[in-house]
N, C-alpha and C positions, 0 to 999 in steps of 0.2 A: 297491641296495635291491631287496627284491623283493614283492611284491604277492601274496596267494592269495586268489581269487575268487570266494567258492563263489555254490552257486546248486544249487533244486531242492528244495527243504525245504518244508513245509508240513502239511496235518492232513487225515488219512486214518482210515478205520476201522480197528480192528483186523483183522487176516487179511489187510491190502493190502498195497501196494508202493509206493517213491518210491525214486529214482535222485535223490543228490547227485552232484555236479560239480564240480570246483577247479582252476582254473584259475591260472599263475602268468602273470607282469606281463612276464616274460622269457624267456630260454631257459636251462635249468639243465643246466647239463653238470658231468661226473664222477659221481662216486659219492655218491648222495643217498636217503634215505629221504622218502618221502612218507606221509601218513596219517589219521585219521581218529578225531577222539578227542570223547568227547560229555560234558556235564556237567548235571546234571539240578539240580530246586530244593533247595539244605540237604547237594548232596553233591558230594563231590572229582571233577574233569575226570578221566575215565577211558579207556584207551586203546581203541578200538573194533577197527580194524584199521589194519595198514603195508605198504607192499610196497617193496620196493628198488629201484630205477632196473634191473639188470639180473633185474626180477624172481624172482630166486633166492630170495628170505627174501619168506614171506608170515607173518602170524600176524592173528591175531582173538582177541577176549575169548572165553573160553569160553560168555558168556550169547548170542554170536550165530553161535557157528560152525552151519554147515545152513544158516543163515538170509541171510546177510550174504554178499556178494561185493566183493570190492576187486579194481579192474584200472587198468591207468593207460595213457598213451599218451604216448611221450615225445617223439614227432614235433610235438604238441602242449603237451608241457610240463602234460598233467591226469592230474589222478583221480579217480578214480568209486567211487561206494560205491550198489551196486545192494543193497536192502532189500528185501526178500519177508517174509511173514508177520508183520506186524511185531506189536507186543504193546503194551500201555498202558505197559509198563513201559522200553519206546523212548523216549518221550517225553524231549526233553530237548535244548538247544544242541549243535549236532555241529561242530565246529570241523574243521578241514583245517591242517595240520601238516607244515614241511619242515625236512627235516634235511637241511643240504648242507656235505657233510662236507669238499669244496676251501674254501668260506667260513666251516667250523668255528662257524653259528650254524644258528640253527634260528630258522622264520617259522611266525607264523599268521596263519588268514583271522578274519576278524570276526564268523564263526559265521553259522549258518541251523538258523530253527528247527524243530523236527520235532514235532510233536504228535500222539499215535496214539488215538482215542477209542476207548472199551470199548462 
């Protein structure tokens, strides 16, 4: 079983910044996707950004490409979802997301919230 950790979330003016963190319970090896997906009040979990373990495949929502950075570190088993400029329309549970394709399931963290005032 695996664990994702997040941590980093919290309520920022608009134009600012917060760095999410997720952290897994173990070490994940082979070929896995990791990510970052947020779900706001009244609407569908939506994908934010992913990166691949051999970081070759990156992608972002188009609402946050410019904005959003995803990077991971696999010697620590994380990922990061570095936030700049963020907008009221940020706002919303950002969940952390693994796709590990040798265990053919996929995990989530238990979410952190992110609140962006206008």
């Amino acid at each position: 079983q695996v664990q994702l950790v997040e941590s980093g979330g919290g309520l920022v003016q608009a134009g600012g910044s917060l760095r999410l963190s997720c952290a897994a319970s173990r070490s994940i090896f082979g070929v896995n996707t990791m990510g970052w997906y947020r779900q706001a009040p009244g609407k569908q979990r939506e994908l934010v950004a992913e990166i691949t373990s051999g970081r070759s495949t990156i992608n972002y929502a188009d609402s946050v490409k410019g904005r959003f950075t995803i990077s991971r570190d696999n010697a620590r088993d994380t990922v990061y979802l570095q936030m700049n400029s963020l907008k009221p329309e940020d706002t919303a549970v950002y969940y952390c997301r693994l796709l590990w394709n040798v265990r053919e399931r996929v995990y989530w963290g238990q979410g952190t919230q992110v609140t962006v005032s206008s």
